[in-house]
C-alpha positions as CSV (number, residue, x, y, z in Angstrom):
1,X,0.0,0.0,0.0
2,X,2.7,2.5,0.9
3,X,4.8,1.5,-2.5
4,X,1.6,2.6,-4.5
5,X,0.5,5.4,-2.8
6,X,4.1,7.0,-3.1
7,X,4.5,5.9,-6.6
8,X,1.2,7.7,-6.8
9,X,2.2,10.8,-5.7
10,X,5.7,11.1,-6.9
11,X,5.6,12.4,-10.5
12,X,2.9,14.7,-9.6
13,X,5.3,16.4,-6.3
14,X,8.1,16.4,-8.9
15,X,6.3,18.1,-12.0
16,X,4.9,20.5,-9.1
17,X,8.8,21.4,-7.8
18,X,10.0,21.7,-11.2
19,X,7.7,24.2,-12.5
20,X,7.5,26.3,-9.0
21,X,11.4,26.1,-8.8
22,X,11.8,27.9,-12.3
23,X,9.9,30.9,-11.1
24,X,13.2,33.0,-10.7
25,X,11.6,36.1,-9.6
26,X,9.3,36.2,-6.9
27,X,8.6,32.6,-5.7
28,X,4.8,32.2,-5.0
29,X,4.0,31.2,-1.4
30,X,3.9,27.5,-0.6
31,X,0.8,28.1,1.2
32,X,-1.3,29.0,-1.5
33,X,0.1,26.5,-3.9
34,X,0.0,23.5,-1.9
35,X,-3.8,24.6,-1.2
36,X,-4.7,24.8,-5.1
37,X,-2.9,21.2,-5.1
38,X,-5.4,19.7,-3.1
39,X,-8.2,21.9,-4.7
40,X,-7.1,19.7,-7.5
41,X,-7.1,16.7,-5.6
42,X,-10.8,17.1,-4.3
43,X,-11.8,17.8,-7.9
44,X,-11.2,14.0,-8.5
45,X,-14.3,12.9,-6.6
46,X,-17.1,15.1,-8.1
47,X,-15.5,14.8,-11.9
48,X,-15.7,10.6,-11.5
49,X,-19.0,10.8,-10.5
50,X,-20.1,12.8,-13.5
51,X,-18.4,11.1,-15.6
52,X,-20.1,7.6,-13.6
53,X,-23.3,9.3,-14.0
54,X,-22.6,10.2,-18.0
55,X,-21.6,6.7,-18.7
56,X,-24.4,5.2,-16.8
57,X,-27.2,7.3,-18.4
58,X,-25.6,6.6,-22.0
59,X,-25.2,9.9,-22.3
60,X,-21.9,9.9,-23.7
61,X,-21.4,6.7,-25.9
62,X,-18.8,7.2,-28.8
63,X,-15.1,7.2,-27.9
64,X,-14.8,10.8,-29.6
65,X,-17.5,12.2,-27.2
66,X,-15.9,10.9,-24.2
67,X,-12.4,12.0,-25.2
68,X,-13.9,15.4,-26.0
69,X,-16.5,16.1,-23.4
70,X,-16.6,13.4,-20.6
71,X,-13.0,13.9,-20.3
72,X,-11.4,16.4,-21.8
73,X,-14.3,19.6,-21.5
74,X,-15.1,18.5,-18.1
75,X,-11.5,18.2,-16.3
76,X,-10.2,20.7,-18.1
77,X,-13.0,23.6,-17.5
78,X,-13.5,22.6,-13.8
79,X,-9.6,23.0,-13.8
80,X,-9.8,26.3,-15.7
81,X,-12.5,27.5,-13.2
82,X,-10.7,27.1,-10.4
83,X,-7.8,28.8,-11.5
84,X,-9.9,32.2,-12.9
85,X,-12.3,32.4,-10.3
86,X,-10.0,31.7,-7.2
87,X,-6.3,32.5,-8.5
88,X,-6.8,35.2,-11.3
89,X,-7.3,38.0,-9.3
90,X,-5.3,37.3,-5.9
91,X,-2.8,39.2,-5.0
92,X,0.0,37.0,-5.3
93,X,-0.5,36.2,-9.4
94,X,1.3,39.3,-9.8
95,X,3.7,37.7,-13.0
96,X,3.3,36.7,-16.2
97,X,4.7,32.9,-15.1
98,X,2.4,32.7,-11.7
99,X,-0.3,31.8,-14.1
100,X,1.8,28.4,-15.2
101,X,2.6,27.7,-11.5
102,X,-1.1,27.8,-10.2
103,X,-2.7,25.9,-12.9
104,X,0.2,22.9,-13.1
105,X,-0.7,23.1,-9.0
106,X,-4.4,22.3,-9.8
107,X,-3.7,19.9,-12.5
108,X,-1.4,17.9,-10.4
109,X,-3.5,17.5,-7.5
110,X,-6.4,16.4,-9.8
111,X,-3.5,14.0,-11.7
112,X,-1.9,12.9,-8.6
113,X,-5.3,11.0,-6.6
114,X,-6.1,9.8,-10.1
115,X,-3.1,8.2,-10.5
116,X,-3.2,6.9,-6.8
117,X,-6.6,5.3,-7.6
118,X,-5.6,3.8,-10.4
119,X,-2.3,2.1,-9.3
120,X,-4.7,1.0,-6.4
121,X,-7.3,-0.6,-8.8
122,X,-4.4,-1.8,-11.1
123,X,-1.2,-2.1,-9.3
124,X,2.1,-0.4,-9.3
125,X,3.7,-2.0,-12.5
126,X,1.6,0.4,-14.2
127,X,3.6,3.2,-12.2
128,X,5.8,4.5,-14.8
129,X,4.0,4.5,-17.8
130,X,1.4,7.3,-15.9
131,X,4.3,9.2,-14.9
132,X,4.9,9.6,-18.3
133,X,1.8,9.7,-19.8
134,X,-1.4,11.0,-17.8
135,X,0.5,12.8,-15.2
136,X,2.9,14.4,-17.3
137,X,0.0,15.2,-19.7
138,X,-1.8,17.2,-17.3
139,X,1.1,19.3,-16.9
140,X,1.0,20.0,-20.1
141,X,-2.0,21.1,-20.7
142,X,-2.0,23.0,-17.3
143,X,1.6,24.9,-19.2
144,X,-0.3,25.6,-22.0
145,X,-4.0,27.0,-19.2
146,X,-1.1,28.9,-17.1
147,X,0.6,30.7,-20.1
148,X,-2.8,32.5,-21.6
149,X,-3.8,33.2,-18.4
150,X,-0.8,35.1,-17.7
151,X,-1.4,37.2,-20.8
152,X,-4.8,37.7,-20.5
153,X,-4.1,39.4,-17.1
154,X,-1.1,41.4,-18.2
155,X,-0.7,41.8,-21.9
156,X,-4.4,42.8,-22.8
157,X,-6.7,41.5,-24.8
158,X,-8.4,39.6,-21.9
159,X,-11.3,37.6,-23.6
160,X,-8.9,36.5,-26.4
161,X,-6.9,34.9,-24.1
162,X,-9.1,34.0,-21.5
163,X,-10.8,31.9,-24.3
164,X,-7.2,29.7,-25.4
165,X,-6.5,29.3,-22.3
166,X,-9.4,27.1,-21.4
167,X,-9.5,25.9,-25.6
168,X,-6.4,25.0,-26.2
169,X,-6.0,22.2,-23.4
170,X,-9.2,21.1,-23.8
171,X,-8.9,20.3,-27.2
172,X,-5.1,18.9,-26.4
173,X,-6.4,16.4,-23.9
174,X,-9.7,15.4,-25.7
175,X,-6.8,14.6,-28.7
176,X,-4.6,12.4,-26.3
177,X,-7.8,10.5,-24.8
178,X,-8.7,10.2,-28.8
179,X,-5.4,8.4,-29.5
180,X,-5.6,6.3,-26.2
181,X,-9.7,5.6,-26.6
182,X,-9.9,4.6,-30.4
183,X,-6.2,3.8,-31.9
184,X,-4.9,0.0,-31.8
185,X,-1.2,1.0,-31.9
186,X,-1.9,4.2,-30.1
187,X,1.8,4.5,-29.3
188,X,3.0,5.2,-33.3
189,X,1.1,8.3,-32.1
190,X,1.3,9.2,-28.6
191,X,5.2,9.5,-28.7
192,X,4.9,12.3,-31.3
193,X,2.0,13.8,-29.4
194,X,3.9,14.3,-26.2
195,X,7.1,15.3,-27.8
196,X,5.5,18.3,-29.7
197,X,3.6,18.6,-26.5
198,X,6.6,19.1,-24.3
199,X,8.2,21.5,-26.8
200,X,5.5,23.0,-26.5
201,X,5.3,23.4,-22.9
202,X,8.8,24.0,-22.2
203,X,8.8,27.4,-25.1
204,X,5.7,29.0,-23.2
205,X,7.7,28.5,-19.7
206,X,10.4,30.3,-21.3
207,X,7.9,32.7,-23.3
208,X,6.1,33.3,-19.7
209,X,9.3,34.3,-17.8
210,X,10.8,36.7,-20.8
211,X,7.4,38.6,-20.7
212,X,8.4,39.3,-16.9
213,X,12.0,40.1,-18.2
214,X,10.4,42.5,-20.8
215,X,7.9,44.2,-18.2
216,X,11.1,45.0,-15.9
217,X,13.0,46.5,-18.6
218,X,9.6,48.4,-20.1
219,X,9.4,50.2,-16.6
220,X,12.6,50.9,-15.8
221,X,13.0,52.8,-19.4
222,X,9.7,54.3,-18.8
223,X,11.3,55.8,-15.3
224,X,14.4,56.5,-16.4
C-alpha cells in the first residue's frame, strides 16, 4: 500500500517542484500553492462521478464524445474555473509565469489522486507508464492553461486569451484521450503527441518568464 500510494504521488510532487522552482523572480508562497494542489485533488471525486453518471445514463457513448467532453471539456473547465475564479485576481499572481505555476498546482492534484486510484485498482507496475503519460500530460496542458492566463491578465486582450487558455488544453487532452480511446497502436502516435507537447510546454515556460524580463526593462525605461 505504501509503495503505491508514493509511486502515486511522486511524479505529480516532482512536476509541481519543477515548474515552482523555475519561477526565478518572486517565488509564490507555498501556502497558497499547496492549497490549489489539493483543490485539485478534491476535484477528482465530483469529476468521476459525473463522468459515472454520463456513462451510466448513456449519455456519452462514442469514444470521440468521451475524449472530448466526458473527459477532456469537463476536467479541463473545472480545472480552468478554479484557477480564474479563485487565483486570477489574488494578490499574489502578480507575474506573467504565476499563471503556469497555479494551474500545473491544480492539475497535479487532480492528476496525482487519479493516479493513486488507479495504481490501487491496477497495481504499481503500471507506475511508470502514468508518470509519463497521464501525469505528465496534465502538466501539459496546465503549461499551456497557465501561459494564456498570464497574458490575458497582463498583456491585454483579456477575452482573447481568456478563451485559449481554457480551448487549447481542452482540445489537447480530448486529442490524447482520442489516441488512447480509439487507436490500436496508439503508441505510433502518442510518442509524437507528447514530444510536440513538451516542446511546446517547455517554449511558453520560457515565453512566460521573458514577458516578466520585458515588463522590468519596459518600466525601468519608462522611469528612467
Amino acid at each position: 500500500m505504501f509503495a503505491i500510494i508514493s509511486a502515486g504521488i511522486a511524479p505529480g510532487v516532482a512536476l509541481l517542484s519543477y515548474f515552482y522552482l523555475r519561477d526565478e523572480y518572486e517565488t509564490e508562497p507555498l501556502s497558497l500553492v499547496l492549497r490549489t494542489f489539493l483543490f485539485g485533488a478534491v476535484l477528482v471525486f465530483p469529476i468521476m462521478f459525473i463522468q459515472h453518471v454520463l456513462q451510466l445514463e448513456g449519455i456519452v457513448t462514442a469514444k470521440w464524445a468521451e475524449a472530448f467532453f466526458s473527459s477532456g471539456l469537463l476536467e479541463e473547465f473545472v480545472k480552468w474555473f478554479v484557477v480564474y475564479f479563485f487565483i486570477f485576481d489574488h494578490r499574489e499572481f502578480d507575474e506573467p509565469y504565476d499563471g503556469i505555476v497555479y494551474s500545473a498546482s491544480v492539475s497535479l492534484g487532480f492528476a496525482t489522486v487519479e493516479n493513486i486510484l488507479y495504481l490501487l485498482a491496477n497495481g504499481v507496475e503500471f507506475a511508470v507508464t502514468r508518470a509519463i503519460l497521464p501525469v505528465s500530460s496534465h502538466a501539459l496542458f496546465a503549461v499551456m492553461m497557465g501561459f494564456y492566463l498570464g497574458k490575458a491578465k497582463f498583456q491585454g486582450r483579456k477575452h482573447l486569451y481568456l478563451l485559449l487558455s481554457f480551448l487549447l488544453p481542452f482540445l489537447l487532452h480530448g486529442t490524447y484521450d482520442l489516441i488512447l480511446f480509439t487507436q490500436e497502436k496508439w503508441g505510433y502516435y502518442m510518442v509524437p503527441f507528447m514530444l510536440a507537447l513538451w516542446w511546446q510546454a517547455l517554449r511558453k515556460v520560457k515565453q512566460a518568464k521573458g514577458m516578466y524580463t520585458a515588463s522590468i526593462v519596459s518600466s525601468a525605461k519608462s522611469q528612467a
